[in-house]
C-alpha positions in Angstrom: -22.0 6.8 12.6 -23.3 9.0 9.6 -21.2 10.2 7.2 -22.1 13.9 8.2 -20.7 13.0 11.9 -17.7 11.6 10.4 -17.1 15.0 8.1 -17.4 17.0 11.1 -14.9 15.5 12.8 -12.3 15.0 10.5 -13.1 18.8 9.4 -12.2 19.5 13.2 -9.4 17.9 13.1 -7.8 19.3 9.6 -8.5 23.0 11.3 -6.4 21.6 14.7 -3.9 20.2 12.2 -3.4 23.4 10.2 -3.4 25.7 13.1 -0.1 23.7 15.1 1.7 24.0 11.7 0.7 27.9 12.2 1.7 28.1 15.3 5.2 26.7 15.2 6.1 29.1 12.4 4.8 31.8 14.4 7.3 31.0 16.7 10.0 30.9 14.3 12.8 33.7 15.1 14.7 33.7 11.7 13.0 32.4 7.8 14.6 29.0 6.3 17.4 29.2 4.8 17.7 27.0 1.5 18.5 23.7 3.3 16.1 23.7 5.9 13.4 24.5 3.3 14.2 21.7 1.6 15.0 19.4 4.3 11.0 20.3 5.3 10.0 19.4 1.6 11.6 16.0 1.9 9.8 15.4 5.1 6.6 16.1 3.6 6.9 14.6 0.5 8.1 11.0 2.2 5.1 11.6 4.7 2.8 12.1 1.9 3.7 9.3 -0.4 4.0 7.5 2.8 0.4 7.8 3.2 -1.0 7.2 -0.4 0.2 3.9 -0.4 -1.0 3.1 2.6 -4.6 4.6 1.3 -4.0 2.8 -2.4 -2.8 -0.5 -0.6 -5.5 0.1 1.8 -3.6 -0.7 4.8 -5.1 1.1 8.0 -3.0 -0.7 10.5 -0.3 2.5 10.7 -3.7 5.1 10.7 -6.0 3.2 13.4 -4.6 3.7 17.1 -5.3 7.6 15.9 -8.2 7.6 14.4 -9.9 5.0 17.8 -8.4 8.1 19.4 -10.2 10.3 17.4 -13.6 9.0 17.9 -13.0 8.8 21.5 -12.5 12.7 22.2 -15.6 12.6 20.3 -17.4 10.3 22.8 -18.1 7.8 19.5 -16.9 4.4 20.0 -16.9 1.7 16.5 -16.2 -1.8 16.5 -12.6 -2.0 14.6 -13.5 -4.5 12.0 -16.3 -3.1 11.2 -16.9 -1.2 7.8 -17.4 2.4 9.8 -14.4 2.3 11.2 -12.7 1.2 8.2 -13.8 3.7 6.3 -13.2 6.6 9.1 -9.8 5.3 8.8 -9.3 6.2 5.2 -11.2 9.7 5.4 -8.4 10.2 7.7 -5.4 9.0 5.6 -7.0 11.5 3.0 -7.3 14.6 5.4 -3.8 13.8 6.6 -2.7 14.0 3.0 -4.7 17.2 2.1 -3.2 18.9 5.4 -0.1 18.4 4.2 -0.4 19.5 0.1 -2.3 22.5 2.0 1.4 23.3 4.3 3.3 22.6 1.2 1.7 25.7 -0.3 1.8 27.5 3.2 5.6 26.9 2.8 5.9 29.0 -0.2 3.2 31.6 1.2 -0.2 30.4 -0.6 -2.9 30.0 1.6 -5.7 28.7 0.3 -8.2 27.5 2.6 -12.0 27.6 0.4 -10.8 24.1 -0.7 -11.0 22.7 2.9 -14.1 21.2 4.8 -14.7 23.8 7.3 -15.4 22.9 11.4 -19.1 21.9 12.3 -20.9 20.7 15.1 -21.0 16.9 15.2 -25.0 16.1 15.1 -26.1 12.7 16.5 -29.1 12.6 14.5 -29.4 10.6 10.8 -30.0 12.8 7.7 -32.2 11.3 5.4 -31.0 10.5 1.8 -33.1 9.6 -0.9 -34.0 6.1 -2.5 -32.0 7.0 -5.3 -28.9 7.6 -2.8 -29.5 4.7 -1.0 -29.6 2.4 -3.8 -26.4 3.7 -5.3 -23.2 2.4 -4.4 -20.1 4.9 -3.2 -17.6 5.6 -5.3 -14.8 4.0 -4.3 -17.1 0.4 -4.3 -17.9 1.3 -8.5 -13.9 2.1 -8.8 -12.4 -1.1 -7.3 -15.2 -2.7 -9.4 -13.9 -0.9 -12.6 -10.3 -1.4 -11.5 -11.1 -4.9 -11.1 -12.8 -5.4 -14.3 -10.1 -4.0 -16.4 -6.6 -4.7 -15.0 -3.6 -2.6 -16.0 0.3 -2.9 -16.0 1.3 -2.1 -12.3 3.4 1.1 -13.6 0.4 2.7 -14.7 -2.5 1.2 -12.3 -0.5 2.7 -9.4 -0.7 6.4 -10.1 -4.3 5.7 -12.1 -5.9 4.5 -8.7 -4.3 7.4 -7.0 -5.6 9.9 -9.2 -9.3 8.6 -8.7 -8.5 8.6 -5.1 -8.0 12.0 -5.6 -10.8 13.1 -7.5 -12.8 11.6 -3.7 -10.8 14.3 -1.9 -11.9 17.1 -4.5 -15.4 16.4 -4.3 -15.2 16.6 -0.6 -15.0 12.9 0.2 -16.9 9.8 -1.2 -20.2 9.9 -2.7 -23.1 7.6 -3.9 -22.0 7.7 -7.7 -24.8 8.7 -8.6 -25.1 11.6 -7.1 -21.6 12.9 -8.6 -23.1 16.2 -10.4 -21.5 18.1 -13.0 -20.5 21.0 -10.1 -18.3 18.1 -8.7 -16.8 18.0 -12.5 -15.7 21.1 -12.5 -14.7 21.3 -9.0 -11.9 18.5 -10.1 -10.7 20.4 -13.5 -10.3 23.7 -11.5 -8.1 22.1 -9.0 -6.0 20.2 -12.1 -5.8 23.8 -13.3 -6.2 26.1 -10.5 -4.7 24.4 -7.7 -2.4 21.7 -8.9 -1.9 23.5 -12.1 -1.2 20.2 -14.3 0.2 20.8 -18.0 -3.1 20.7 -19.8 -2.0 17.6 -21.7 -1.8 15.7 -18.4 -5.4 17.6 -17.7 -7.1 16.1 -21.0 -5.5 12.7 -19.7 -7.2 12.9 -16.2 -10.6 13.7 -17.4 -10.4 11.3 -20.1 -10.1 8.5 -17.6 -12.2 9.9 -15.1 -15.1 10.1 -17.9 -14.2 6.6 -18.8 -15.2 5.5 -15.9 -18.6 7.2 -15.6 -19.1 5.4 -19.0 -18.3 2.3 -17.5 -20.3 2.7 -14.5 -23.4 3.7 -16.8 -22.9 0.9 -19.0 -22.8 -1.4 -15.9 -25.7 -0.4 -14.5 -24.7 1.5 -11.7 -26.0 4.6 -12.9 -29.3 5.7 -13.9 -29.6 4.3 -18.1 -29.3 7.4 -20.3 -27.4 9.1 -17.4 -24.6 11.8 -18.6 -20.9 11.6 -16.8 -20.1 14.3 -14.8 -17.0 15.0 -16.4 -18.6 14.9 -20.4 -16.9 17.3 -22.2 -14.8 19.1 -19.3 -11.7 18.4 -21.2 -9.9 20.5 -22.7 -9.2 20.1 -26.1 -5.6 19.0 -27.5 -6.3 21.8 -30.1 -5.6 24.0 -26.6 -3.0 21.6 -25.4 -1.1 22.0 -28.3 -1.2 25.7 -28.7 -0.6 25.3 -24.3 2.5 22.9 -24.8 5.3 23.8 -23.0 8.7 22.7 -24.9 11.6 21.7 -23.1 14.9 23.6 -24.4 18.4 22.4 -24.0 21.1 24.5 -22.0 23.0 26.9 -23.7 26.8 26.5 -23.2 26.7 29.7 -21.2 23.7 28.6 -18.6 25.6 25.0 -18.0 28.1 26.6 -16.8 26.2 29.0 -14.7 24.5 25.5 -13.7 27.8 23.2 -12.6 29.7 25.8 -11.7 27.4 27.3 -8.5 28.5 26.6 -5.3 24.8 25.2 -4.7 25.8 22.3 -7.4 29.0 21.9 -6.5 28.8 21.6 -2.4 26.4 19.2 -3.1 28.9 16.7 -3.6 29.9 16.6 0.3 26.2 17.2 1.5 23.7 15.1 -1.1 25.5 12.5 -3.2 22.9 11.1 -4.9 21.7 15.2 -6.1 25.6 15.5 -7.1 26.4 12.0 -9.0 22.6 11.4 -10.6 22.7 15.1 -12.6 26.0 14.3 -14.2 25.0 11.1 -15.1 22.0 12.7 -17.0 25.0 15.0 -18.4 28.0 12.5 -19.8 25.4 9.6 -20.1 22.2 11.3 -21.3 19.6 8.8 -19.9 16.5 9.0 -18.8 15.9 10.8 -15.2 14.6 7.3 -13.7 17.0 5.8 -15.6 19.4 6.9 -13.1 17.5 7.0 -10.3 16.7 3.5 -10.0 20.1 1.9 -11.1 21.4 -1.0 -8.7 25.4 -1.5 -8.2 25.4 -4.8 -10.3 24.3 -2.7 -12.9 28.0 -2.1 -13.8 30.0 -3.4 -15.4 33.2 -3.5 -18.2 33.5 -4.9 -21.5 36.2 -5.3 -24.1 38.0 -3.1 -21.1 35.3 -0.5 -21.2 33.3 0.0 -18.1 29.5 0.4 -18.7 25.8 0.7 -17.4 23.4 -1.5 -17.9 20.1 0.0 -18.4 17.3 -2.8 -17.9 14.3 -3.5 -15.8 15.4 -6.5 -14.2 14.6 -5.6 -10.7 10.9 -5.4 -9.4 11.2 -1.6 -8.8 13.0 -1.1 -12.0 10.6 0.1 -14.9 11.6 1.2 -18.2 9.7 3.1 -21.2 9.8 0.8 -23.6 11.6 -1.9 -25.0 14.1 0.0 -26.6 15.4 1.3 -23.4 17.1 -1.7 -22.6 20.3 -1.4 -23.3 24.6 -1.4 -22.0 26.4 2.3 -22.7 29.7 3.0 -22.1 30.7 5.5 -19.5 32.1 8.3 -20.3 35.3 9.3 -19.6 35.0 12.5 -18.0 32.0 11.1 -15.2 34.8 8.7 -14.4 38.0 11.4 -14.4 35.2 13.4 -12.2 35.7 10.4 -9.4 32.0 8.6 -10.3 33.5 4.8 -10.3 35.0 6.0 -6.5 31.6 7.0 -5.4 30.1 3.5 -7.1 33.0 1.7 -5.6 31.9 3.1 -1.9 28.2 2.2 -2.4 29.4 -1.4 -3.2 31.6 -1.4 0.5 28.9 -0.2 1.9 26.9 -3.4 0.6 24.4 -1.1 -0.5 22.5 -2.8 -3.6 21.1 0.3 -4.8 23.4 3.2 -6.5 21.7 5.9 -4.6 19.9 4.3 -1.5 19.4 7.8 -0.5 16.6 8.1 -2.7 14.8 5.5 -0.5 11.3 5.7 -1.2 9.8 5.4 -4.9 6.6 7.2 -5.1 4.2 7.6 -8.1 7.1 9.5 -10.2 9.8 7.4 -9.2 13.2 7.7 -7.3 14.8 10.4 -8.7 11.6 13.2 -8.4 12.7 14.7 -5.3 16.4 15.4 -7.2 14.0 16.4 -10.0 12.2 19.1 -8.2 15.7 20.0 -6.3 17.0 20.9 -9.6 14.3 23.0 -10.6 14.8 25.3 -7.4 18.6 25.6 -7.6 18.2 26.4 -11.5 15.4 29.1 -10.8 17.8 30.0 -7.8 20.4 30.9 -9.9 18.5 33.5 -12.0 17.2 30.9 -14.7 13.9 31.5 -15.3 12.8 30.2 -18.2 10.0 27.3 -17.3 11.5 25.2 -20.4 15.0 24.5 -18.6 14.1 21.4 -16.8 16.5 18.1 -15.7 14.7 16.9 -18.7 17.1 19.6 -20.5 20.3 17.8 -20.0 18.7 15.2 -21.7 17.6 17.2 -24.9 20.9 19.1 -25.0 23.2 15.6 -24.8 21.0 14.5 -27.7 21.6 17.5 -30.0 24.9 17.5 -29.0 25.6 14.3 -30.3 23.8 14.5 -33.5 26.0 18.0 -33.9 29.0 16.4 -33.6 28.0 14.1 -36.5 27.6 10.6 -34.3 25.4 8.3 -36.5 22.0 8.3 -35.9 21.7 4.5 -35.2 24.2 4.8 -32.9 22.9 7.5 -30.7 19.0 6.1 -30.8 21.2 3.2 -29.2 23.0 5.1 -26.5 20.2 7.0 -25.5 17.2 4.4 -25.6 15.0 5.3 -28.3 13.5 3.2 -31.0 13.5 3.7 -34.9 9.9 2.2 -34.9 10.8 0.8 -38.9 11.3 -2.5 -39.9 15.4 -1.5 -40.5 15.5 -1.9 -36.8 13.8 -5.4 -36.6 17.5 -6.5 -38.2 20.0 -4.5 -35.8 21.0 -6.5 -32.8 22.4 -4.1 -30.5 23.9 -6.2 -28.4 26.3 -7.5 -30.8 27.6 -3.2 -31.9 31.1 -3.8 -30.2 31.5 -1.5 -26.8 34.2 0.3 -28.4 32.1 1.8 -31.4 29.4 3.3 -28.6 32.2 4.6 -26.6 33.6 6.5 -30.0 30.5 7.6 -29.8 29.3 9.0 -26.6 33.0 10.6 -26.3 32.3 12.8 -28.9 29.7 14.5 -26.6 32.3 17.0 -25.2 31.1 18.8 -21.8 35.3 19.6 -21.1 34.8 23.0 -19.8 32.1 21.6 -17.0 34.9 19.0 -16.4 37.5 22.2 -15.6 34.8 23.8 -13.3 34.1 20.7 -11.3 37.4 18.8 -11.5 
C-alpha cells in the first residue's frame, strides 16, 4: 500500500468525520448553554489526550479493529503485524486527533479547513520517488533514533515527543527527512502562530528543538553533509519575545470579588467540586496550579495541632518544579472555616486516594488544566477581559499580598516554594522552622471579605 493510497483514504475519512459533527449541529434546535459547552470540551479534550498517548506510547491495539475496517470499504486488505498496517494505524490516531482540534475551533465558530488533507481518488498504482527519497529514512525512524540517543527526564520527554509528533501532522504526515524543505518550516511556525497561537517564548522553544534535531540528524548522517535544517533561523528572536511577553497581573480587590462572588463560582461547589475547592486552594494557600491538582489525601496532615499540606513528589504522577517546592504549609484558616477539611474528609470515606479524582486523566499540562482553562472562561464570562488575569493570578496576588503585609521574605519563599538560589539558603533547614511561625505567616494573607461572600 503506498503512502499516496493511504493519504487518500484517511483524507476521506477526516471529510466523513467533519461532516457528522456538521450535521448533528445542524440539527440542533437551541445553542449550548454554558454547561453543555463545556461538558463537550471535556469530552474532547479526554478524547484527545486519550489518543496522544496512545500515538506517543504507540499502542494501536484501541485504533486497529477501525482502521482493518477502514481498509476493507476500501477493498485493501494488510497483514496486521505488518509495518503498513502499523503505520496506517498511527496516520489514523493523528487524523482522529486533528478532527477533533479542527471541532474544537468549530465549537467556538472558526472554521478553518486549508490546513486539512483534502478527499482524492485512491490510485492503485506506485509513484515513483527518487533515490535520494528512497535512501532516506522517515521521520519518525530519525526521531525515535534521536530520542533514543539523548534521553530526557520523563516530565519533559512526554510533551517533547508529542510536539515532534506534531510537527508530522503539520507537514501533512511523515516524510523521508530529507525531503523536509523549508516550506514545511514555515508551514509549522504559522500554525504555532497562526493556528495554535503559542506565546512566542513557547514558539522560540519549539523551533529551537525542532532545529536541534535537524542538526542532529545532519551530524548523524542521515542527511545530506553540508545540508541546512528546515527550521534554521525560523525563530523568532527573544528580542521579539520580550517586547511580545505577556505579564500576568494580580486581581485587584474589586475583580476578586467580582470573581468568588458569581453565581458561576459559587454553584460550582454543588456541581464541580474539584473547580470549587482547587481555586481556593490557589487563593488561601498560594501554590502552584499542579500543585493542587495532583495532591493525594495522605498528603494531609497536622502538626504541633496545625493541620497542613504536604507538597512533594512522592507519587509517580506527582512532579514538582524544582527542589524547593517540596515543602509542608499550614492551612489556612479561612479554607478550613469555608468547610475544605469536610470536603477532604469525604474523599477519604470515599477511599478515594486522590484529592480530586475528578480530574482523572493527566495530560501533557497536568491535572488541573481543564479547571485551568474553566477559569479562564468564567473570568472572561464575567466581563474580565484583560488576557493577563489568569489562575496563575491568584498566585501572583497571594504573593504580593504577603510581602505587603510585611511577612519575612524567607518565610514566604518557604510557604510558597521558591528558592533563594544563594548560599544563605544552603544553611536554612526548613523542615525544622516550627509550623506555628508559617502559620503566623500565611494568616496574615487576609482574603476576609471573599470569606463573607462565600461563607
Amino acid at each position: 500500500m503506498t503512502k499516496e493510497q493511504t493519504e487518500a483514504l484517511i483524507s476521506n475519512w477526516i471529510e466523513a468525520e467533519l461532516e457528522e459533527y456538521e450535521d448533528a449541529r445542524a440539527m440542533q434546535t437551541a445553542a449550548y448553554d454554558e454547561d453543555e459547552r463545556e461538558a463537550t470540551y471535556i469530552a474532547l479534550s479526554n478524547k484527545f489526550e486519550s489518543l496522544q498517548e496512545d500515538l506517543v506510547s504507540n499502542d494501536l491495539r484501541s485504533i486497529a479493529t477501525e482502521a482493518d475496517d477502514l481498509l476493507k470499504l476500501a477493498g485493501l486488505t494488510l497483514g496486521k503485524d505488518s509495518a503498513e498496517f502499523r503505520g496506517m494505524c498511527r496516520r489514523l490516531l493523528r487524523a482522529k486527533i486533528e478532527v477533533l482540534r479542527v471541532e474544537a475551533d468549530r465549537l467556538e465558530g472558526e472554521y478553518r479547513d486549508n490546513h486539512l488533507t483534502r478527499p482524492a481518488s485512491i490510485s492503485s498504482g506506485k509513484e515513483k520517488t527518487s533515490l535520494g527519497q528512497k535512501q532516506s529514512p522517515l521521520f519518525s525512524i530519525v526521531l525515535e533514533k534521536y530520542l533514543a540517543t539523548n534521553p530526557r527526564p520523563a516530565r519533559t520527554a512526554q510533551p517533547l515527543k508529542a510536539e515532534f509528533l506534531r510537527f508530522i501532522e503539520t507537514i501533512g504526515g511523515d516524510k523521508p527527512v530529507a525531503t523536509i524543505t523549508k516550506a514545511d518550516g514555515v508551514a509549522y511556525k504559522e500554525s504555532l502562530q497562526l493556528v495554535r497561537k503559542i506565546h512566542l517564548t513557547t514558539c522560540i522553544k519549539h523551533i529551537s528543538n525542532m532545529d536541534t534535531l535537524f542538526r542532529w540528524a545532519e551530524v548523524h548522517g542521515y542527511l545530506p553533509e553540508g545540508s541546512s535544517s528546515p527550521l534554521k533561523g525560523l525563530a523568532p528572536s527573544k528580542r521579539q519575545a520580550k517586547k511580545h511577553s505577556l505579564d500576568r497581573r494580580p486581581f485587584t480587590d474589586s475583580e476578586l470579588l467580582m470573581v468568588f462572588g458569581s453565581t458561576k463560582f459559587k454553584r460550582q461547589r454543588r456541581e464541580r467540586p474539584e473547580r470549587y475547592w482547587l481555586v481556593l486552594l490557589l487563593l488561601f494557600q498560594v501554590c502552584r496550579r499542579e500543585e493542587a491538582g495532583q495532591l493525594y489525601i495522605k498528603n494531609f496532615g497536622e502538626a504541633e495541632g496545625i493541620p497542613y499540606l504536604h507538597i512533594i513528589d512522592e507519587e509517580k504522577d506527582q512532579t514538582l518544579k524544582n527542589d524547593g517546592s517540596r515543602r509542608k504549609v499550614p492551612l489556612h484558616t479561612s479554607l478550613i472555616k469555608l468547610g475544605f477539611m469536610q470536603y477532604v474528609s469525604s474523599m477519604r470515606k470515599a477511599e478515594h486516594a486522590r484529592l480530586f479524582p475528578q480530574l482523572a486523566r493527566k495530560g501533557n499540562n497536568g491535572y488541573a488544566d481543564p479547571v485551568g482553562k474553566w477559569f479562564g472562561r468564567m473570568v472572561t464570562g464575567l466581563g474580565l477581559t484583560d488576557p493577563r488575569l489568569v489562575i496563575h493570578s491568584l498566585r501572583h496576588g497571594g504573593i504580593t499580598k504577603l510581602h505587603s503585609a510585611g511577612v519575612p521574605v524567607n518565610i514566604v519563599e518557604i510557604l510558597v516554594g521558591h528558592s533563594a538560589g544563594n548560599v544563605h539558603e544552603q544553611y536554612v533547614h526548613k523542615e525544622l522552622i516550627p509550623m506555628q511561625t508559617l502559620q503566623d505567616g500565611l494568616e496574615r494573607l487576609d482574603y476576609s471579605e471573599v470569606v463573607n461572600l462565600l461563607s
